[in-house]
C-alpha positions, 0 to 999 in steps of 0.5 A: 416072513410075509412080505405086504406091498402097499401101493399109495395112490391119490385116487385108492391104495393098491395092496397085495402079498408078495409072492415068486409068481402072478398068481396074487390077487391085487387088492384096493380101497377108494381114498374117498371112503375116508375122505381123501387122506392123501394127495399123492404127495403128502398126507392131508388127514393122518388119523384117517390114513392110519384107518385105511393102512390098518383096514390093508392089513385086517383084509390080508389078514396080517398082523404088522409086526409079523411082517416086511412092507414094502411101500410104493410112493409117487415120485416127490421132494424125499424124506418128508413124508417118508418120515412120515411112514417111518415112524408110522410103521415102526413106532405105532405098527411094529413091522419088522422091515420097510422100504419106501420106493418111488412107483415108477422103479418099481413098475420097471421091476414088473418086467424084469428090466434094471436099466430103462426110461419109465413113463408112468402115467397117473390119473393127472400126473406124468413121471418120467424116471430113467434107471439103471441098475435098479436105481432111479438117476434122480437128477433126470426125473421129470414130473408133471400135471396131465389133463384126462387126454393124454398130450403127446406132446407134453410126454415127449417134450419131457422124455426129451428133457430126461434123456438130455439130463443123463450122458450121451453114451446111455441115450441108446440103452433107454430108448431101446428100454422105455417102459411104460405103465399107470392108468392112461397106458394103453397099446394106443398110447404106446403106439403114438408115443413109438412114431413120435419118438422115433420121428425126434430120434431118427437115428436111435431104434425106439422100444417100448415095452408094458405088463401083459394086460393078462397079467394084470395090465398096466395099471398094477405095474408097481404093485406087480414089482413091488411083489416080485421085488420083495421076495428076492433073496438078494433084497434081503440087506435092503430092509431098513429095520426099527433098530436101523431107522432108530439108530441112523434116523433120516440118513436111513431113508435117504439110503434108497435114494443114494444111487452107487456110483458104478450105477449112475450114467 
């Protein structure tokens, strides 16, 4: 069955075909061209949103109700507007499996990793999210604005925060797994954010990691995870389908965001 991944940004929506390789083309159209219908953390306009998700799905050329979409949404308040695109997708599109995922997990997929401390940089916003096994720790994730210049301080202050949020015995692990990705992600950044870090944790080694720019770079992480994701034999059970969603409603959604015991530090 084809796999579709919509990435939502505040600025375009990002899309693509999952598929086992990079050979995929990653594709995009600008929210202005339909007068802003997202904010990145609600939808402003839903009539216009629907124009640009049903214009992802005629470019693939891809009918919805032959198909499992995975959706990649920035870090916010669960549920409202995952609801939001539940009953879109499956009442008026018809797909055959959702699942809605914050971005920064699955930029951490992009390289492979199920433990680490993602640092997603957007246009004007910052997510540090720590994850294990897959799983976003939601209790240590920490959001906020960010100017056009990158302060390093701010990143740091809160990568400190989170850090101090989960126990000290997975301290270690995240520091020698900080994934870095988004618009502002670059090895510039990534080499000031290594000599903070390592000036505050003196007696922790520090490594960060990012997509190859020859894979796409940094701004294509989620997209690139969502990809790899989708089509893996054991993410199969992780679809909520119209039959689960019509039967379990919220409690369904809130699923993807209900960390295992056995994965939480």
């Amino acid at each position: 069955m084809t796999k579709v991944i919509i990435d939502l940004g505040t600025y375009s929506f990002k899309f693509a075909i999952g598929l086992k390789t990079y050979s995929f083309e990653p594709q995009e159209i600008k929210c202005s061209e339909y007068g802003e219908p997202f904010n990145g953390k609600e939808i402003t306009n839903l009539d216009a949103f629907k124009k640009m998700i049903n214009k992802i799905f005629e470019t693939l050329q891809v009918k919805p109700n032959t198909c499992q979409v995975v959706v990649s949404v920035h870090v916010h308040e669960p549920y409202q507007l995952d609801e939001v695109l539940a009953n879109y997708f499956f009442n008026e599109l018809n797909v055959q499996g959702l699942f809605i995922a914050v971005q920064p997990v699955l930029s951490m997929y992009s390289c492979g990793k199920l433990d680490a401390l993602v640092v997603e940089l957007g246009k004007n916003y910052v997510q540090i999210v720590p994850a294990r096994n897959g799983w976003a720790v939601t209790d240590a994730i920490k959001v906020a604005k960010i100017s056009e210049n990158v302060d390093i301080e701010t990143i740091t202050d809160l990568i400190q925060e989170s850090i101090n949020s989960v126990k000290e015995s997975s301290h270690t692990i995240l520091l020698q797994n900080i994934f870095v990705a988004g618009f502002h992600a670059n090895e510039q950044f990534e080499d000031k954010l290594e000599k903070k870090l390592t000036e505050i944790y003196t007696d922790k080694k520090i490594h960060i990691m990012a997509v190859d720019n020859n894979k796409m770079g940094r701004q294509n992480s989620s997209l690139i995870g969502g990809c790899i994701l989708s089509v893996q034999d054991t993410f199969d059970t992780m679809w909520i389908t119209k039959q689960k969603y019509h039967e379990f409603g919220q409690e369904a959604l809130k699923a993807v965001y209900t960390v295992p015991e056995e994965a939480k530090f």
